[in-house]
C-alpha positions as CSV (number, residue, x, y, z in Angstrom):
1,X,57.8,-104.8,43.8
2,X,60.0,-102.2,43.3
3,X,62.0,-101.7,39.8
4,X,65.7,-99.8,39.5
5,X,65.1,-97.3,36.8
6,X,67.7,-95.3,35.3
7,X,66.8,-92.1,33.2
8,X,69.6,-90.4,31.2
9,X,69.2,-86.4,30.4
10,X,72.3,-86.3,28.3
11,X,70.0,-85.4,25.2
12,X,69.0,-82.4,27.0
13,X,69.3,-79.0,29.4
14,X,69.1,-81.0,33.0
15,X,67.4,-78.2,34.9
16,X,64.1,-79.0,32.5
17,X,63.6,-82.1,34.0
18,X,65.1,-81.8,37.3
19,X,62.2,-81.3,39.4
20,X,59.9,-83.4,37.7
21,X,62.5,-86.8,37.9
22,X,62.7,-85.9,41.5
23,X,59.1,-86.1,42.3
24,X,59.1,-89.6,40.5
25,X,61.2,-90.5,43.0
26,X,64.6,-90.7,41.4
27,X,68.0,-88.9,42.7
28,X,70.3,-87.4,40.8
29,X,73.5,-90.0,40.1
30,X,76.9,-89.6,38.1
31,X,76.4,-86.9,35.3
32,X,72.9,-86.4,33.8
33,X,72.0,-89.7,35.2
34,X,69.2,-89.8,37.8
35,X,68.1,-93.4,39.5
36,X,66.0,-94.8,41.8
37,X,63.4,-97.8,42.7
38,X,60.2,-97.4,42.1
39,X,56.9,-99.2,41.3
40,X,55.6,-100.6,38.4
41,X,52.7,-98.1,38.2
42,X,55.5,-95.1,38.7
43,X,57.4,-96.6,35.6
44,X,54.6,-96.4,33.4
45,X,54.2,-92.3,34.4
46,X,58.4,-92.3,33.6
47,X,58.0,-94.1,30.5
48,X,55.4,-91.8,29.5
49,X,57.1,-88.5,30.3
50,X,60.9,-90.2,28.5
51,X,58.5,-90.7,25.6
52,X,57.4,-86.7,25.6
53,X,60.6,-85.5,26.4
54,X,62.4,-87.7,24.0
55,X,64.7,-89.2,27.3
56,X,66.4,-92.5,27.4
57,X,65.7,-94.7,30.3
58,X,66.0,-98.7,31.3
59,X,65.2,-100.7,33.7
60,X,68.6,-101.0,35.5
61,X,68.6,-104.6,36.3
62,X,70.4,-108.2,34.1
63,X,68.3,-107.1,31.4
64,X,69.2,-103.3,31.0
65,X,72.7,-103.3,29.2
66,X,74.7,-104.8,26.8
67,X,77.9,-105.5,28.6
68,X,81.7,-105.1,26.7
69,X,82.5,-108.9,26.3
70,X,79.1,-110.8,25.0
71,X,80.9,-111.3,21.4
72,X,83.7,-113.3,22.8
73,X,81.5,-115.2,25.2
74,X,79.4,-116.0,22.6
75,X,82.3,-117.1,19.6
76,X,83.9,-119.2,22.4
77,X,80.2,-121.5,23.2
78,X,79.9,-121.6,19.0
79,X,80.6,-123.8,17.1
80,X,81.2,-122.9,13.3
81,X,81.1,-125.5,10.5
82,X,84.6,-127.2,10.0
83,X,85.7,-124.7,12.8
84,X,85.9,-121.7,10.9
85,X,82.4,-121.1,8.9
86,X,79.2,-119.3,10.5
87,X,75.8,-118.9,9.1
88,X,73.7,-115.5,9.4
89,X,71.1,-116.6,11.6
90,X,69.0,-114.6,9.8
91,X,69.5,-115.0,5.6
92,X,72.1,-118.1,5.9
93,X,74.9,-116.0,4.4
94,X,78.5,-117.7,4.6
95,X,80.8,-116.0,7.6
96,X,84.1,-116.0,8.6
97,X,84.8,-115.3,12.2
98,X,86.2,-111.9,11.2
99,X,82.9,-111.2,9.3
100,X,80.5,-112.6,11.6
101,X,78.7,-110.1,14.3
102,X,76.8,-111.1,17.3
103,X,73.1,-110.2,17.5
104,X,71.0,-109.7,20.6
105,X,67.9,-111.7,19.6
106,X,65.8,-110.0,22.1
107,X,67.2,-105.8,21.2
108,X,68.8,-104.4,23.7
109,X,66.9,-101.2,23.3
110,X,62.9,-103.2,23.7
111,X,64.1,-105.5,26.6
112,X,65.9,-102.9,28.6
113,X,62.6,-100.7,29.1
114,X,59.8,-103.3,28.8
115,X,59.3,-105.1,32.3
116,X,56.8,-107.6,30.5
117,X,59.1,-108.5,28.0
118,X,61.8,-109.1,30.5
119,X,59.6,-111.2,32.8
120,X,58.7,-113.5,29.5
121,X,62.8,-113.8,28.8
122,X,62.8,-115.4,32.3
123,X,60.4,-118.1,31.7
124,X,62.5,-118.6,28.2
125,X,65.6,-119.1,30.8
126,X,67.3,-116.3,29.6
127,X,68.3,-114.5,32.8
128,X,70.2,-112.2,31.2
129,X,70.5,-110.1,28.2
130,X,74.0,-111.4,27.0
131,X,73.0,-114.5,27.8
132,X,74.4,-116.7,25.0
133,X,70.8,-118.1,24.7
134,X,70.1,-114.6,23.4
135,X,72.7,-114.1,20.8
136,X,72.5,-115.0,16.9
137,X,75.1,-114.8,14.7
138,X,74.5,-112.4,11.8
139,X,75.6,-110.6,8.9
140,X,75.9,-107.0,9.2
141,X,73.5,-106.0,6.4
142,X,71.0,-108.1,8.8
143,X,71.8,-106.8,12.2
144,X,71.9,-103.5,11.0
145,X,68.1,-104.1,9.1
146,X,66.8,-106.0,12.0
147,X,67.6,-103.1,14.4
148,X,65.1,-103.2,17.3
149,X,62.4,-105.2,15.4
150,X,61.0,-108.0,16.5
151,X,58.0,-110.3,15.3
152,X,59.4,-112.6,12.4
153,X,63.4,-111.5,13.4
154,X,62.8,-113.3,16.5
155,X,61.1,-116.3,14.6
156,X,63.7,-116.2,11.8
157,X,66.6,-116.2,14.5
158,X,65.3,-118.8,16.6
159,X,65.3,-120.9,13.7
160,X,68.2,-120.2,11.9
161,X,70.6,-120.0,14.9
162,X,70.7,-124.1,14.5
163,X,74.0,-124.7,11.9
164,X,72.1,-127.9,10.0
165,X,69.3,-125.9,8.6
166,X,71.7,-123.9,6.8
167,X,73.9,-126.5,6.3
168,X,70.4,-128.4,4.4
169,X,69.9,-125.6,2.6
170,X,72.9,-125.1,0.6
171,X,73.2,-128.7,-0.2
172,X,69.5,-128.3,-1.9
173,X,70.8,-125.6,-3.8
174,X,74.4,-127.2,-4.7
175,X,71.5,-130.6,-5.8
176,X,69.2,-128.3,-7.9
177,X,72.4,-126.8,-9.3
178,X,73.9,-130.0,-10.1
179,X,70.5,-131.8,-11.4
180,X,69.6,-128.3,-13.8
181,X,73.9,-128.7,-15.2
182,X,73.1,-132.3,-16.2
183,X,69.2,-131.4,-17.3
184,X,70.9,-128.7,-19.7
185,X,73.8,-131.0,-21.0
186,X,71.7,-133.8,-22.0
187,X,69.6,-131.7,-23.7
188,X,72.3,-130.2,-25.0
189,X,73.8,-133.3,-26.2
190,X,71.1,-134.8,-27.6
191,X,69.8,-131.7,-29.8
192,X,73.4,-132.2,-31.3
193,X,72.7,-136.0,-31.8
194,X,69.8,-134.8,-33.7
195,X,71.5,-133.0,-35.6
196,X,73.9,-135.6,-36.8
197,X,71.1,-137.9,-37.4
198,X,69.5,-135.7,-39.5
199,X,72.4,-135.2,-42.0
200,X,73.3,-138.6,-42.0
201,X,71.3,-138.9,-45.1
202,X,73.1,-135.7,-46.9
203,X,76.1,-137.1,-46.8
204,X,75.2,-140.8,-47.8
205,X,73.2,-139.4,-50.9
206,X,76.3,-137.0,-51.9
């Protein structure tokens, strides 16, 4: 099977790695751009030589890129809470709509270069890489920390991109809020009924 590969020299003097893209079998495309197909064992030898040369490559297929319009696509198949209130997929945080930003479960940057990874999206369903079934919403604190990880950002998202767990949580902590108020208050109010009680007797004696 062959595999479109796209390597991007932008970070460097082209000449340098001219010769050696060539023989990997990719031509040279727009501006310090150089594509081709080639086999899976050929990608490993690219991916290698990228990683030594500090290049940027992806596979140049549904999975490669982000594409320009995956935040709208994914605001219009949400639906927030009350129509206006989103949930950080990640920590629960309360967004509005101007606040929120859309996540790529699966980064863009381990997808786009990991033919594996790709072929396990495709037995998720996800057949593409802004696929809604791959977007979160999230807080910017957590997109930004979450970066390219994976591992318990995928498990956390997977979770947390379903509205009612949040919506569970914060009525557990409005509950244990509520119940601590009325805990403090009674024993408030009865410490002062003590008190009373207990000079009762001073002013019947005086």
């Amino acid at each position: 099977m062959k595999i479109p590969v796209v390597v991007d020299c932008r970070s460097g003097w082209i000449i340098r790695y001219h010769f050696r893209l060539r023989r990997f079998g990719l031509d040279r495309a727009e501006e310090k751009k150089y594509r081709g197909m080639v086999s899976e064992r050929k990608l490993e030898h690219i991916k290698e030589y990228c990683r030594e040369k500090h290049l940027k490559y992806y596979i140049d297929n549904a999975y490669g890129t982000r594409d320009s319009g995956y935040r709208e696509r994914f605001l219009k198949s949400y639906h927030p809470l009350f129509g206006k209130i989103y949930f950080c997929a990640y920590c629960g945080k309360l967004l509005s709509r101007r606040r929120v930003t859309v996540d790529h479960l699966y980064p863009v940057a381990k997808v786009s270069r990991d033919l594996e990874l790709q072929k396990r999206l495709k037995r998720q369903g996800i057949r593409d890489l802004n696929a809604v079934k791959n977007l979160v919403p999230a807080c910017e604190r957590c997109n930004q920390a979450k970066a390219a990880q994976m591992g318990k950002w995928i498990r956390k998202g997977k979770l947390g991109r379903h509205k009612w767990i949040w919506v569970v949580r914060w009525l557990l902590r409005v509950g244990l809020f509520l119940l601590f108020a009325v805990a403090l208050y009674l024993w408030h109010a009865g410490y002062l009924n003590c008190e009373l009680l207990e000079m009762l007797p001073v002013f019947y004696y005086s």
